[in-house]
N, C-alpha and C positions, 0 to 999 in steps of 0.2 A: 504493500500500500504506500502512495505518497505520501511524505508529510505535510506537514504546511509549506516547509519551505521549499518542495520540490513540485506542488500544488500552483506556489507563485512565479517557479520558475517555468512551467508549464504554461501559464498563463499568457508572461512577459516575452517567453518566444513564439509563441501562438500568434501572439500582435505582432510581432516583427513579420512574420511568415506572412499573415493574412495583406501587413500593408506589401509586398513584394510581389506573394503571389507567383501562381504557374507562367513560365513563361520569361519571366524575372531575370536582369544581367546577375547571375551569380559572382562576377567582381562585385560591383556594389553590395549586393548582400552578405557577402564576405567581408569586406569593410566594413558594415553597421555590423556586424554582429560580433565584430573583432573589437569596436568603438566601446560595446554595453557590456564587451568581457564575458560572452561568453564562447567564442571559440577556447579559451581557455581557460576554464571553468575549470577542470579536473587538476590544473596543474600547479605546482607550489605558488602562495604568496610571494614571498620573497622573491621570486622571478616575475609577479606581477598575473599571476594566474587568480582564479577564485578559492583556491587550496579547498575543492570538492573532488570527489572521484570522477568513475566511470558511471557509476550512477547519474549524475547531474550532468556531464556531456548526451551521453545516451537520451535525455531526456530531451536538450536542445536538438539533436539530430531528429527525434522520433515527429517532435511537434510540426519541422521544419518541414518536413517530409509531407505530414499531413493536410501540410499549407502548399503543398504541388510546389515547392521548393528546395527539397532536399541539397546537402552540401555533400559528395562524396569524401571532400578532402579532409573533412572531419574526420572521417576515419582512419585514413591516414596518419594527418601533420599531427594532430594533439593528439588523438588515441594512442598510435603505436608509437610515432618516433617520439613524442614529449613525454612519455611516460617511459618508453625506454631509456631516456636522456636523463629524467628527472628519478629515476632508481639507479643509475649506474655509471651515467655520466660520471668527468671530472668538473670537477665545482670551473674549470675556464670550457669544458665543452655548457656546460649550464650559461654561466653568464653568457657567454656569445648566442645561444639558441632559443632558451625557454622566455626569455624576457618577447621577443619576435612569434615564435610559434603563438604565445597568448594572445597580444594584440590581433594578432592575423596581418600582421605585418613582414613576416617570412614566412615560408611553406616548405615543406619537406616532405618528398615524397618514398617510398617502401621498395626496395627492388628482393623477392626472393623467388618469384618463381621464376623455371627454366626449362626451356625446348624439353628436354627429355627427361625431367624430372617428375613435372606434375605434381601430383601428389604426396611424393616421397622424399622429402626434402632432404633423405638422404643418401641422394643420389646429387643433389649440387653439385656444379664440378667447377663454378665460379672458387678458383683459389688465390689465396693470399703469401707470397712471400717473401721473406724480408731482405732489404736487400742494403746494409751498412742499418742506420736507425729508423731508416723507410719501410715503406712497404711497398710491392708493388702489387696490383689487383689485374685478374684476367681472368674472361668469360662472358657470359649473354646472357641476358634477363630478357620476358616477354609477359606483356600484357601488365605493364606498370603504369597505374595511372598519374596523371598530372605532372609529370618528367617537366612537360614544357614553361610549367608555370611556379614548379619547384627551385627553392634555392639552392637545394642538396637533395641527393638520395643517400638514405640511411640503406646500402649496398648489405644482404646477407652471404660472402663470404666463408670460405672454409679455410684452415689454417693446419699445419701438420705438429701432431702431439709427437716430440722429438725424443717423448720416451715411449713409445707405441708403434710411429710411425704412422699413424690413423689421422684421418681428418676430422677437424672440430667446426663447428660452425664460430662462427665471428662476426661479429656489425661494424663493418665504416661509412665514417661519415664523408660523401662524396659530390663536392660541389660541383654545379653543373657547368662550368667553365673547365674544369680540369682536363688537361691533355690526356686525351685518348679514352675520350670516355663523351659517348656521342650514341644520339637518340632517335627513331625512326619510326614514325607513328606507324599504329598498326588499322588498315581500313575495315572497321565494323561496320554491322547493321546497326547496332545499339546508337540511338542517338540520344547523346547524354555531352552536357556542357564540358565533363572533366575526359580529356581521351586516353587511348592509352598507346603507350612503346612497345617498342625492344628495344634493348639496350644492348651496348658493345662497350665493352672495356678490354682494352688493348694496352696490358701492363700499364696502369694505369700507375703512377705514383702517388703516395699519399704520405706523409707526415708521419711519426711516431702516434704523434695526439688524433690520430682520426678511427682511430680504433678506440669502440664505446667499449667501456667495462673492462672485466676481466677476460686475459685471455683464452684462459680456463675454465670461464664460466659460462662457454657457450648458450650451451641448450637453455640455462636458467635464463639468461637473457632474451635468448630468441619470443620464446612463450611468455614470457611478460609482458611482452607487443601482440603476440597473435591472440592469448586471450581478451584482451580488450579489442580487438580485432573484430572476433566473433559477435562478442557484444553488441559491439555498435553497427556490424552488419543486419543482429535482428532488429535493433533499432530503426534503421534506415527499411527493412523489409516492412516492418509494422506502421510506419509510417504511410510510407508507398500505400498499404492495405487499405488503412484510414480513410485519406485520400479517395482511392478507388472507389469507399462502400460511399462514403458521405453522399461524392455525385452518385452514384447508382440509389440511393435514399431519397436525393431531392429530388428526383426525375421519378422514381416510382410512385413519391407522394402526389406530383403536378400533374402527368400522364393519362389521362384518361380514355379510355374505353370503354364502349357501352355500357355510358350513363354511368363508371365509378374508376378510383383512379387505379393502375394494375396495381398499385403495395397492397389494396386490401386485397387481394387473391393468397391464396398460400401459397401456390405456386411461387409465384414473386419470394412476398413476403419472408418464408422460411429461407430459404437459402440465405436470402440476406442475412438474418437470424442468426443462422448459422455457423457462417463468417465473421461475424460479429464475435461470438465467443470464440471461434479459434485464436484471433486476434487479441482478444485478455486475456486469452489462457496462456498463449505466447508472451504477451508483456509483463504478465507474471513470473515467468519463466527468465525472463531477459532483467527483470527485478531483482531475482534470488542470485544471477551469477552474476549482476554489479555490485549487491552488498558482498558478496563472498568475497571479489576482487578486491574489494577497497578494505574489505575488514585485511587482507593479508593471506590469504586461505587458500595459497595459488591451487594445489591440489583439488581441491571441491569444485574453482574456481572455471577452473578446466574442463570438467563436466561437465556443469550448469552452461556454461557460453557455450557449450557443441549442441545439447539439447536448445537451447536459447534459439542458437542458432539454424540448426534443423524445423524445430516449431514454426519460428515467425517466417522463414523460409515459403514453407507450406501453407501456412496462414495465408500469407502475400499472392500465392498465384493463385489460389482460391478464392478470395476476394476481388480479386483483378478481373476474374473468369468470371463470375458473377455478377461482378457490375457490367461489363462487358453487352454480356447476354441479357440481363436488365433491360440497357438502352435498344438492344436488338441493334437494326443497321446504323441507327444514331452513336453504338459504340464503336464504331469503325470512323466517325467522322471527326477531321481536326478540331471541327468547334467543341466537343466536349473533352478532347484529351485524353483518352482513356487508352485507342490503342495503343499508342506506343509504349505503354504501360505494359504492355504485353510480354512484347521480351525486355524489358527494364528486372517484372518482376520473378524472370526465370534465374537474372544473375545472384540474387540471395540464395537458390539450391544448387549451383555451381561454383559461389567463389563466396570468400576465400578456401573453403576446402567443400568439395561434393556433398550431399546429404548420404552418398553412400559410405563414406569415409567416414563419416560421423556414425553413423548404423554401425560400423566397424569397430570403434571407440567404446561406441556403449557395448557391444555384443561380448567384446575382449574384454574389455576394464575395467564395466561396472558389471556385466552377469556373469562375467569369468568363462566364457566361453572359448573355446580352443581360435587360434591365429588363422585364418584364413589365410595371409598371405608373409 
């Protein structure tokens, strides 16, 4: 359940979203929303954030969304790389990043997936190595969003354990000016404000200091960004949902056919219904793995954001589908916005990890059930 004060902040981006609105230059509403501090809501005082979690980002993205505004780089710049920065960073990678990421006055965007890794991030073959007190960075990322409008990418990297010989995962921080490290849009259907890359880094040189955290603290690292990752994915799914039922609501109330409007049918009616609760029962779910986040609990935390994130997932194309079919041929038309909602809301059950990987997670981890793979 919200509180009150996560009640008013629901409220106060409610209003920001509704004056923007579908359609909306997402620079400018990145700007106001960087202005009233809450792109940086989750992230320490001291740097100028609202020192709230993931709980209270999650909530500005959810609202945003439901105002047919959604911000992707939410998810992103403050979710993963500010909270990665703001747990591991050094107090000079903080001062130079967290003060900027808040405002929404820099942007950061995430590079870890790869051609032929997919799913298995432990197969990255992006490797890191040292080269006098440098480092040098080489390999390919794809399907990384907002390269073009990012200051840096926070690069996921592997690094060799010199008492193992095995590869570790590792984050650097990798500005978009640096030589040999160069970006290549990729041409989608999906038409959405933020786009995405492939990325090429060609021994790319980097500084001692652009390596976040410990070097040996890979994996802790890594899932400290993708669980809030998740999060704020169902957030932004549930949002989308909203959106979707709202207009398929007003349209079913106005609607009339023979002499009554279609919502009083059940036909209508129920599905809407229906939708309606997958959607709380999903934001419920995205509730329980941002307090678990924030209280500290990475373990639980981890669970909750992969269900979170499977739920609102589902929730979202379900409601999309339904408003859809609601408007009938009117949901296919620009003036109400609904279809491209269509494949918008397929990318919550394919990214950041499959709904079948997640299936995977729970079958292994939480029923104990033997490895499929």
């Amino acid at each position: 359940m919200d509180t009150e004060d996560h009640k008013a902040l629901r409220e106060a981006v409610a209003a920001l979203g509704k004056r923007h609105g579908p359609g909306s230059d997402p620079t400018q509403l990145w700007a106001d929303a960087g202005k009233l501090g809450y792109l940086g809501v989750n992230l320490p005082e001291e740097y100028g954030g609202g020192g709230g979690g993931i709980s209270e980002l999650s909530i500005v993205l959810e609202e945003l969304g439901a105002a047919g505004c959604p911000l992707l780089m939410l998810v992103v710049s403050p979710a993963i790389c500010g909270t990665v920065i703001a747990r591991f960073g050094t107090d000079t990678q903080k001062e130079e990043w967290l003060p900027g990421l808040s405002d929404g006055t820099r942007r950061m965007a995430f590079g870890i997936t790869e051609p032929d890794a997919g799913s298995n991030s432990h197969r990255i073959t992006t490797t890191a190595r040292r080269d006098g007190t440098d480092w040098l960075l080489t390999g390919r990322k794809v399907f990384i969003s907002g390269v073009d409008i990012a200051d840096a990418t926070l690069i996921v990297g592997r690094t060799e354990d010199a008492r193992t010989g095995r590869l570790k995962p590792c984050l650097f921080i990798v500005p978009r000016d640096t030589p040999g490290f160069t970006h290549r849009p990729i041409d989608m259907e999906l038409n959405a404000a933020e786009k995405q890359f492939e990325l090429v880094l060609d021994d790319v040189r980097l500084p001692a200091d652009a390596l976040v955290g410990d070097e040996d603290a890979g994996l802790l690292q890594l899932f400290a960004g993708l669980n809030p990752e998740r999060v704020m994915t169902a957030a932004f799914a549930i949002g989308m949902g909203r959106h979707a039922l709202a207009k398929a609501i007003e349209y079913a109330r106005d609607r009339t056919v023979w002499n009554t409007p279609i919502g009083a049918h059940q036909a209508i009616a129920h599905p809407l219904a229906a939708a309606h609760i997958d959607l709380e029962l999903a934001r419920l779910m995205t509730q329980k793995a941002a307090a678990l986040y924030d209280a500290g609990d990475d373990m639980a935390a981890g669970e909750a954001a992969n269900m979170a994130k499977y739920a609102a997932g589902e929730a979202c194309v379900k409601a999309v589908d339904q408003a859809v079919h609601t408007l009938g041929g009117n949901g296919l038309t620009r003036e109400y916005g609904l279809a491209r909602l269509i494949t918008a809301a397929r990318v919550a059950r394919i990214a950041p990890v499959s709904r079948e990987m997640i299936l995977n997670f729970v079958s292994h981890q939480t029923l104990g059930l033997p490895k499929s793979y």
